[in-house]
C-alpha positions in Angstrom: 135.6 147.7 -28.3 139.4 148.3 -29.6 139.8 144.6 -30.3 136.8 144.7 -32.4 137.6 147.8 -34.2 141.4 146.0 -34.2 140.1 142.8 -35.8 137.8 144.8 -38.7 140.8 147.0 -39.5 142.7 143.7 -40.1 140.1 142.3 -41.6 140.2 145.3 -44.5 143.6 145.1 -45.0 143.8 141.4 -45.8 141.2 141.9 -48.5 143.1 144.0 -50.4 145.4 143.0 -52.5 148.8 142.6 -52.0 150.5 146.2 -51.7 147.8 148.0 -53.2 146.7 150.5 -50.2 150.1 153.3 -49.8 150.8 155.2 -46.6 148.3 157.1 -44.8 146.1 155.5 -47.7 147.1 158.3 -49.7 148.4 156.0 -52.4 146.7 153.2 -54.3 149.8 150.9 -55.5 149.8 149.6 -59.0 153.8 148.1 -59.4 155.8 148.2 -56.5 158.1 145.6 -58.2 157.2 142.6 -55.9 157.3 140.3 -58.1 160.4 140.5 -59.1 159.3 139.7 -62.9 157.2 141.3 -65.5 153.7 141.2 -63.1 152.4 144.0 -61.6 151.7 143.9 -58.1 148.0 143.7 -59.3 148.2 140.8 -61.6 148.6 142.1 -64.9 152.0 141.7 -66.8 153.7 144.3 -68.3 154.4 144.2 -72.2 157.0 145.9 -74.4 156.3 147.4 -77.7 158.1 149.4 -80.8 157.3 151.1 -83.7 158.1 147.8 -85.4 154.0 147.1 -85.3 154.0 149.6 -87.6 157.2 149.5 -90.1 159.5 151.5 -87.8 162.8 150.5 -86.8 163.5 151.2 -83.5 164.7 148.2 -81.0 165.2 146.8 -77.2 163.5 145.2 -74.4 162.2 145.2 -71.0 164.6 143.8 -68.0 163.2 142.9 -64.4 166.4 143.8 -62.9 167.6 145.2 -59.5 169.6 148.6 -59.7 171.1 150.4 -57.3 169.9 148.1 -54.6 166.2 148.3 -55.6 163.9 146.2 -57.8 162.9 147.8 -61.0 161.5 146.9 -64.5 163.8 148.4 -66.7 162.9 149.8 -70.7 166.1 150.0 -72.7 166.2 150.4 -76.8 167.6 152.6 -79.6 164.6 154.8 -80.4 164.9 155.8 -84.4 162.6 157.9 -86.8 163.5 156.5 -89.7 160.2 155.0 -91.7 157.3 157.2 -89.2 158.9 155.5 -86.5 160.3 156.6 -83.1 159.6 154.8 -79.3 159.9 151.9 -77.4 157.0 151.5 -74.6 156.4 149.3 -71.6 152.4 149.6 -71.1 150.0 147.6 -68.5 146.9 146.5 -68.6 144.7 147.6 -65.9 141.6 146.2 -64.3 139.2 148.9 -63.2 140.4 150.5 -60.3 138.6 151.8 -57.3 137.8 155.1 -56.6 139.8 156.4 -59.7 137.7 159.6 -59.6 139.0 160.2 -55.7 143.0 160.3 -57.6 144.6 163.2 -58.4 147.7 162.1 -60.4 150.3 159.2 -60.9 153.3 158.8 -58.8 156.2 156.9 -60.2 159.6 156.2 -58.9 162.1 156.0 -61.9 166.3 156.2 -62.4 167.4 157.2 -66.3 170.0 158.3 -68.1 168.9 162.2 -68.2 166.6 162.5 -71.1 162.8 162.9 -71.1 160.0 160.4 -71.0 156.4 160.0 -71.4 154.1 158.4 -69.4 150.5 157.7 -71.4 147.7 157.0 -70.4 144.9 155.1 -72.6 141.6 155.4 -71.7 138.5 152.3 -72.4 136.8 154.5 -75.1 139.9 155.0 -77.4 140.1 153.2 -80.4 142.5 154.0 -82.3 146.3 152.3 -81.4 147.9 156.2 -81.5 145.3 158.1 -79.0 146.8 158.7 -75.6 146.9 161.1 -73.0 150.0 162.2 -72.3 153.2 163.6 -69.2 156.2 164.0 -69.8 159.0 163.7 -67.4 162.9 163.8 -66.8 164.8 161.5 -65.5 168.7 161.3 -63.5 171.1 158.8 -62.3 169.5 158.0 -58.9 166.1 157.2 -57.8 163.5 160.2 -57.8 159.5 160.0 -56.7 157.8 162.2 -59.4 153.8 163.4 -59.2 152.5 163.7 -62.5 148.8 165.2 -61.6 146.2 164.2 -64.1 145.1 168.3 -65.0 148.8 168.1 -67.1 147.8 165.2 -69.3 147.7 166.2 -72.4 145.6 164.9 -75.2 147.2 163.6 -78.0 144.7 162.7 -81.1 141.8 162.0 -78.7 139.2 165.1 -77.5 137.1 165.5 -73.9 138.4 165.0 -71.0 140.5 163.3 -68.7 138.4 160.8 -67.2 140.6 158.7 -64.4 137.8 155.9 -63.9 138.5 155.1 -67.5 142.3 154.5 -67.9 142.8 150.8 -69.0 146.6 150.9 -69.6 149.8 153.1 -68.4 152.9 153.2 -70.8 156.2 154.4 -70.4 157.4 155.6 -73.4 161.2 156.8 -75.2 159.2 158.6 -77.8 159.9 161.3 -80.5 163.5 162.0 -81.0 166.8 159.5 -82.0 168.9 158.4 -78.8 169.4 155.3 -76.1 166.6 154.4 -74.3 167.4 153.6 -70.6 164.7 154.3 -68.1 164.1 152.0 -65.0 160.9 151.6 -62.9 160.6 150.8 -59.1 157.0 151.8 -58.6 153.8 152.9 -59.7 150.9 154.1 -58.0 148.1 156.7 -57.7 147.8 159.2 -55.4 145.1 161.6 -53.8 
């Protein structure tokens, strides 16, 4: 009976994908920085953007890096307002995910240079490139795990609700005032 029960367990956990179930299943993993490039652990690529799709000026780049001994994907620009501009983003693409009702926020393990970030959320209904639903965060010199619950998203040019099932993309984003972008990520994930 416990080799049987030993064998299905095994048997789930091979069909997930690679890193995708956390501790105590607690966790859904999205990026845990496995690949050592711009992938996600789930498959999808991450991209960078600026405010240069739409006539601003700000600059920089996304690095797959390893800092202070772990591996990251690192955003680093000069964010500038000048012409309606201001960010620099690194965003996924996501599948649909499973169970995203069941999650209660996303946790993310970043390293920055002390100024605040956003992480937003876009959801399959929106339309429009500038609707989001954002957290904001700070960051320090050394690695923290931060728990941004989904209840403290806030919608930005976009009305109803939250709806977790729906989000199609996660950006990290230097957004809305002039400085040096430096913000480095070692994992993403969801979490009950």
């Amino acid at each position: 009976m416990h080799e049987r029960l030993a064998f299905m367990c095994w048997l789930v956990v091979c069909a997930l994908p690679p890193g995708a179930a956390g501790a105590a299943e607690d966790t859904l993993v999205i990026d845990d920085r496995r690949s050592g490039g711009a992938a996600s652990t789930l498959g999808p690529a991450w991209r960078f953007f600026s405010d240069a799709v739409m006539g601003g000026l700000s600059t920089g780049g996304m690095t797959a890096e390893t800092v202070q001994g772990r591996s990251a994907l690192c955003l680093r620009g000069q964010v500038r307002l000048e012409r309606n501009g201001g960010f620099v983003q690194m965003a996924l693409e996501l599948p649909a995910l499973p169970d995203a009702a069941d999650w209660r926020g996303v946790e993310l393990q970043v390293l920055g240079n002390g100024h605040r970030y956003g992480l937003h959320l876009r959801t399959a209904d929106m339309t429009l490139p500038w609707q989001a639903w954002r957290a904001g965060f700070e960051t320090g010199p050394s690695w923290q795990t931060l728990r941004l619950p989904f209840t403290d998203f806030e919608a930005y040019r976009t009305g109803g609700a939250l709806q977790p099932q729906r989000v199609r993309r996660i950006g990290l984003v230097a957004i809305g005032e002039r400085f040096d972008a430096d913000l480095c990520l070692a994992r993403l994930a969801l979490y009950r």
